[in-house]
Every structure is written in structure tokens, then in C-alpha cells.
N, C-alpha and C positions, 0 to 999 in steps of 0.2 A: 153736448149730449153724446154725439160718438165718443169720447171719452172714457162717459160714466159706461155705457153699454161694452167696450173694451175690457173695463175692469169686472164688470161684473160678469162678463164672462170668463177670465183669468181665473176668478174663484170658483164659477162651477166646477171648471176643470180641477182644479186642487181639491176640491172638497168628492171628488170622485174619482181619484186615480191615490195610488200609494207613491208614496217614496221612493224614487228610482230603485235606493240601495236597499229595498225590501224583496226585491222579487230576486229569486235563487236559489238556491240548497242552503238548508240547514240542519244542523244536528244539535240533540240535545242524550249527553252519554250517562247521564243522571240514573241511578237506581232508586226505586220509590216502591214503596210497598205499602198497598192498603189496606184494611180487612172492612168486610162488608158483613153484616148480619141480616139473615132474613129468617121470615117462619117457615120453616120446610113440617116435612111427613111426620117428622120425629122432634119435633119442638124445635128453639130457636137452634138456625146454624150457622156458624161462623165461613165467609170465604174468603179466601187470602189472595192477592192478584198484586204480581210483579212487575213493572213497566221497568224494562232491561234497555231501551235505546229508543229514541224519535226519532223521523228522517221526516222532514219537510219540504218538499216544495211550492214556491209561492209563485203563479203567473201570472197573467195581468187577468186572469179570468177564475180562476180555482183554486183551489188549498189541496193538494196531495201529501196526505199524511200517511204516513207509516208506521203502527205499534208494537215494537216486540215485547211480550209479555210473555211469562212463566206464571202459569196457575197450577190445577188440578188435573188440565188434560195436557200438561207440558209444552215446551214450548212453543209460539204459534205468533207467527205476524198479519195484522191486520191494515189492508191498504185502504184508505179510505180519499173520494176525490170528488168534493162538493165545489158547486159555484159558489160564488160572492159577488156581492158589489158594496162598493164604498160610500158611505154616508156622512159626512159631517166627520172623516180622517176615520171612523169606523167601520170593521169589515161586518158586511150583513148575509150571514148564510140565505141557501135556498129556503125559503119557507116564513122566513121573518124573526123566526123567533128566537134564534142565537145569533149573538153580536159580539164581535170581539174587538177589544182595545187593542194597541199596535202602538209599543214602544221600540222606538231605533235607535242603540246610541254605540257608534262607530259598528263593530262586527258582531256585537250582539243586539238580538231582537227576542222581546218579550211579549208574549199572547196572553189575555186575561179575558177568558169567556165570561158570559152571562144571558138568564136567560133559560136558565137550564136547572133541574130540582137540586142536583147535587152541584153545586159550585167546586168546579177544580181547581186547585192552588195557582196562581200565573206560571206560565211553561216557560222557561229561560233558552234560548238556540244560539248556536254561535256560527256563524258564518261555515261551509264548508263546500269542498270541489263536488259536481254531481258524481254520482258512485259509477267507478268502472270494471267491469269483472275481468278477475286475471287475466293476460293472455297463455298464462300458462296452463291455464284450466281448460281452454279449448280444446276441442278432440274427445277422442273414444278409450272411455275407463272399462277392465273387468274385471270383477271381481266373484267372490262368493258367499252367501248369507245360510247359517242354518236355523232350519226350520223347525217348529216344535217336537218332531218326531226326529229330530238329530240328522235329516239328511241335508246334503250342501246342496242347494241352487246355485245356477251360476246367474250371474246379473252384471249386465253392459248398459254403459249410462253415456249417450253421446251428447255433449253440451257444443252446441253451437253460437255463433257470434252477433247473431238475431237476438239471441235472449231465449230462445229455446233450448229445451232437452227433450231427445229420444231415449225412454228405457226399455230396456230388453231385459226378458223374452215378451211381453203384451206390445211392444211397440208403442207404446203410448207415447203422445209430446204432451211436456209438460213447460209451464212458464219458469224461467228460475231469474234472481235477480243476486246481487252481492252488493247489502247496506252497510257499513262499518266492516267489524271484523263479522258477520255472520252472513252464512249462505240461505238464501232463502225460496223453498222447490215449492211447487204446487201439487198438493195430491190428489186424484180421482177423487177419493173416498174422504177429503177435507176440505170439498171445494162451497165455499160460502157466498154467498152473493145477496146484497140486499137492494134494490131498486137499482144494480147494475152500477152501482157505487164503491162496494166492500168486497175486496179478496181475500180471504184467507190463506195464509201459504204457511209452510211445516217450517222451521228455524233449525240449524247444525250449522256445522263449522267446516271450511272446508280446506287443507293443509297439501298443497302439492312439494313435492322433492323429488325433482328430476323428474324423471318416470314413475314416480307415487304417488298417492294419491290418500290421503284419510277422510274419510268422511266421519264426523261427528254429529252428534247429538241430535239425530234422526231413527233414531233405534234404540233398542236394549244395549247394542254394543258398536265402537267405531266399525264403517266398514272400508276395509282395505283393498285397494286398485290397485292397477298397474296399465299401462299406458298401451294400446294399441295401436302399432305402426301404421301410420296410413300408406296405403296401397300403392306401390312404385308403377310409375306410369313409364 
């Protein structure tokens, strides 16, 4: 009898816990473009939505997903980080009602929801290092931006090694993060949040040389830095 009670506990634990070599970063650098139609104002409309890159993390308690897409309001990453638990080798969102399959085979891993009205295609991820922001990009950038009425501002952007950034002249800190090749800020004026689960953050590229600095595709046009010496002590 201790025996059987032995084994049947070995399988609780298996039928509840993942696969060592699922939990980690992964990436999936896939472009996919879907177009959605709904009834708007003006009769039916067509919307078009780009998934540009996934960034996953899997822990032994949550799914941190990450979505860069390019739509109509350009581009924009969405941080998404729900609990799970494991059912019978399936993973079972918070609430019940989304289940995902979990295929493993060597460094890539495959997720195939259900559960959900629009079934998504299986998401394919391949193994990869957790993301780490330059160290070149550390420190205090300034630059200038013109404004609709042609006059320059000037704007200082200090990224710190927390994962923040302070912008000048509002002072504000903002979250930034660096997933693949894309930089990812958090704006005031784009900040999303659903039940304290979902971030929204603005998508550009960010290109250091030497003491330069580019920023992309956060604006109408790149914006150009230069490196501010920090204070000799």
C-alpha cells in the first residue's frame, strides 16, 4: 500500500507542474497579419492588425506575454501577465475558461489555445536569453523635437539601469524595456491597464554610436541625441 500511495502521488505532481525545460524566455519573430471585419457607423469595416514579434515568459506560476503589433494607431506593445495552473499537462488560465496545449520538443515550444470565440492558429517560440538593455544606452541623451508651429524644444531622456527613464523638461519617469531589436517606452498619454494585468507601451528602435544616439519610430520623425557627460566628481 505505501507503494501504491507513492506513485500516485509522483503523478499528482507530474499532472501539475510543466516540464522543467518549458519555463524561460521565449521568442517568436513571426510576422502575421490578420484583417478583422466588423459593422461600424458607416457599414461594414475592414481592420488590419500586425503581430511584429512575441516575447514570452513562462514561470512556475504565470505566462508573461508580450505583443508588438502595428495597426491603425501605429505601433504599440502589449504586456500581458496572467496566472495558470496545470491540469492533466494543460495550462488553465485564471478564470477557467482558456486552456492551452504545451508541446516541447528540444528548444522549441508550441501553445495552442482554446476556449476562446476566435481560435488562434498554434504560436510556435524558440528558445531565447531574457532581454537585456544596452549598457550603452545608460545615461542622459539631448536632443530637439519640432513642434507643429516649427519651433525646436529641447528634450533630455535619462535611462536608467532599474528600467526606468526620466524625460525632460515634465520630469516624468517612465517604464522602458528592450525586447528583440525594439525599444519599448511607456507614455503618460498611452497608459492601459486592464484588471492590473495589461501594459501598453509605444514601440521605436533605439541605435546608439558612440555618443549618439537615434531614436525611431516613436514619432513623425527619428529623434537625434547626443550623450551627456556625467558630472566629474
Amino acid at each position: 500500500m505505501p507503494m501504491v500511495l507513492a506513485l500516485l502521488a509522483l503523478l499528482a505532481v507530474a499532472d501539475t507542474t510543466l516540464p522543467a525545460g518549458a519555463y524561460g524566455t521565449w521568442v517568436n519573430a513571426d510576422t502575421v497579419t490578420t484583417k478583422h471585419e466588423f459593422n461600424g457607423e458607416d457599414g461594414l469595416e475592414t481592420y488590419v492588425n500586425t503581430v511584429l514579434y512575441r516575447h514570452l515568459v513562462v514561470s512556475d506560476s504565470t505566462l508573461a506575454d508580450t505583443i508588438i503589433q502595428d495597426d491603425d494607431t501605429g505601433a504599440m506593445a502589449y504586456l500581458f501577465t496572467t496566472p495558470y495552473r496545470v491540469e492533466d499537462g494543460r495550462l488553465v488560465l485564471e478564470g477557467d475558461s482558456i486552456s492551452i496545449d504545451l508541446d516541447l520538443e528540444g528548444d522549441t515550444l508550441t501553445l495552442t489555445v482554446s476556449g476562446v470565440e476566435d481560435v488562434p492558429p498554434p504560436q510556435r517560440y524558440v528558445r531565447a536569453a531574457p532581454p537585456e538593455v544596452p549598457p550603452e544606452l545608460i545615461g542622459t541623451w539631448e536632443g530637439g523635437v519640432v513642434d507643429d508651429a516649427g519651433v525646436v524644444a529641447g528634450v533630455r531622456i535619462a535611462f536608467h539601469d532599474d528600467g526606468t527613464a526620466t524625460v525632460s523638461p515634465d520630469g516624468d519617469t517612465i517604464r522602458f524595456d528592450m525586447v528583440g531589436p525594439y525599444l519599448l517606452l511607456e507614455e503618460p498619454s498611452h497608459e492601459a491597464y486592464f484588471d492590473e494585468e495589461m501594459i501598453a507601451m509605444r514601440v521605436g528602435h533605439a541605435k546608439v554610436d558612440g555618443d549618439r544616439l537615434e531614436l525611431a519610430g516613436l514619432g513623425d520623425d527619428p529623434l537625434y541625441m547626443v550623450r551627456v557627460p556625467s558630472p566629474k566628481r
